[in-house]
N, C-alpha and C positions, 0 to 999 in steps of 0.2 A: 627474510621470511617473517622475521617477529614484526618489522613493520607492516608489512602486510597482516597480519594477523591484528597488530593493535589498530589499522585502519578498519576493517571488518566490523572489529568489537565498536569503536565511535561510530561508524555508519548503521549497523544495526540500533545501537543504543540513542542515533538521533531520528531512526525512524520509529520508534516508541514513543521517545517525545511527544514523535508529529503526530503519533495516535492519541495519544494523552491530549495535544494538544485540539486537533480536529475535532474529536470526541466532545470535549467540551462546547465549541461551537454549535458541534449538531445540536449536541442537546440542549443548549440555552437558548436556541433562535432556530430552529427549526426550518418554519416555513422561508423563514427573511432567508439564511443561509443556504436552501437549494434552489431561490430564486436568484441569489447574486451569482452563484456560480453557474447557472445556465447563463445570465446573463453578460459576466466575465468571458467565460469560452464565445459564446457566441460573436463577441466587440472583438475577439481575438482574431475568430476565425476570419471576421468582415476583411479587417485589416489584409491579415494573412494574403487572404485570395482576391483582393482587390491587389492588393502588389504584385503577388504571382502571375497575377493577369497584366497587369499594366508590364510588369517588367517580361513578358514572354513578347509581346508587341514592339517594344522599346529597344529589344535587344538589337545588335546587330550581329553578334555572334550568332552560332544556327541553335535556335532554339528547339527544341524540342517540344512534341504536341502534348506529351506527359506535365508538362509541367505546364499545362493551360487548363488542361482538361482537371489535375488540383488545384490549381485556383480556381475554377469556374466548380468543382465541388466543396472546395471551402468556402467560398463564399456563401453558395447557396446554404450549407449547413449553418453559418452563420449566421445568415439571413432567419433560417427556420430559428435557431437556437431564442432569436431577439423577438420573433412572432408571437413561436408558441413552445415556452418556456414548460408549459406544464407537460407536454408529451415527453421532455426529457425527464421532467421529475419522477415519472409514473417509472420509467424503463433504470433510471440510479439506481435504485435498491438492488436489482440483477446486479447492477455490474459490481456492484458494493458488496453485497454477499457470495459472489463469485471471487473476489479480492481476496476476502475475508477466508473465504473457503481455501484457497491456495497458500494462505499463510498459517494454518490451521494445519495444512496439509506439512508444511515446511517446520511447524514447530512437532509436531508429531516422530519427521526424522530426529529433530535435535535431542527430543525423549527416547528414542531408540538409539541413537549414540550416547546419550549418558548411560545409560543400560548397557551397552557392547563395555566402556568403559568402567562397570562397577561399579558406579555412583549408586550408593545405598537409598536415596531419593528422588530416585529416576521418578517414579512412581505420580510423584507430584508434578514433574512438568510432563508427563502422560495425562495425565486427570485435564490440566491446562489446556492441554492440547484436543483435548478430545471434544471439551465445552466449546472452544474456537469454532471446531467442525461442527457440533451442533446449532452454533451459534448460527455460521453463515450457513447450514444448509435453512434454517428458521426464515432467514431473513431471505432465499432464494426462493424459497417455497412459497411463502407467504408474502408474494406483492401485492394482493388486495387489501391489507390493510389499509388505513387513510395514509396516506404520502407524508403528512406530516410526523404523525404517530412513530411512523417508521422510520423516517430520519433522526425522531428522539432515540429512539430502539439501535439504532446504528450508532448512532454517539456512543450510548454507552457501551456497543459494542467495543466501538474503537476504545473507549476507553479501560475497559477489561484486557484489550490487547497490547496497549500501551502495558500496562501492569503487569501481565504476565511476561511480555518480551524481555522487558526491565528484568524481571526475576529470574528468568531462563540466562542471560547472559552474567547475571549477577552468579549464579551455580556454575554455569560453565568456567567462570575466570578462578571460583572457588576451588573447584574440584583439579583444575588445572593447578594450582597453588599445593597442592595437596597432595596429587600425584609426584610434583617436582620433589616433595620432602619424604614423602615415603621412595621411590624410585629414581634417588640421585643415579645420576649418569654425568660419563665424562665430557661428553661434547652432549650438549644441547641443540638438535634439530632444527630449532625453532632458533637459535641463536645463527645457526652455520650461515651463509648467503651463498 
């Protein structure tokens, strides 16, 4: 169980990073950056469902029509994705503040468990958690902004979540360190398997 537990802690702590690290992109290169990544997905999709397609014809095994009819939808999505780039740019910000909003929502438990646990500074990853949710419900609310504008505003979202996440898991291992020395025990739960 403690490796599971120390695996959580680096998977959490490498997806801050990747907010940290995203965040920046948005907000240095804006427009270039939700142009490559419609255009990324899209070369993906091509691929994708050009094979899904060839290899449902190819097969000799009994294929299935599910697996024609997603490649004959990925494809065309890719197809669109390569066209017209800008319809998905306009629709990112929804899914991006809806992201944003559910991680918002997930750090708000983790403030309410520091709280069940009597962390004297809950309070701060509550405040953390509560900007998140404002944050993404801004950015759900507010898709008429300019697409680029708002890709900057998302960066630095991301980048406020990278930072808080960091500091949340930073308390968490804290507080856990803390409980261990005020509340020794003889077998350690987290040690048992």
């Amino acid at each position: 169980m403690k490796e599971t537990i120390k695996n959580w802690k680096v998977s959490f702590l490498l997806a801050a990073v990747l907010y940290l690290v995203l965040g920046l992109v948005l907000l240095l290169w804006p427009g270039t950056t939700a142009a490559v990544i419609c255009y990324a997905f899209g070369g993906i999709l091509v691929v994708y469902g050009a094979a899904a397609i060839l290899s449902f014809f190819l097969s000799r095994a009994a294929a299935f029509v599910f697996d024609l009819f997603l490649g004959i939808a990925a494809l065309a999505l890719g197809i669109f994705l390569l066209v017209r780039p800008q319809v998905i740019i306009s629709i990112l910000p929804i899914v991006l503040g809806l992201f944003i909003l559910v991680d918002g929502l997930l750090n708000l438990l983790r403030a309410f468990e520091l709280r069940r646990l009597e962390y004297q500074r809950w309070g701060v990853s509550l405040a953390l958690s509560l900007i998140s949710l404002a944050l993404g419900l801004v950015i759900l609310f507010h898709p008429y902004l300019a697409a680029e504008a708002l890709v900057m505003v998302i960066g630095g979202v991301f980048i406020y979540e990278g930072v808080s996440d960091i500091w949340t898991i930073f308390m968490v291992g804290r507080l856990t360190k803390e409980l261990r020395k005020r509340m020794p025990i003889e077998v350690d739960p987290i040690d048992v398997e």
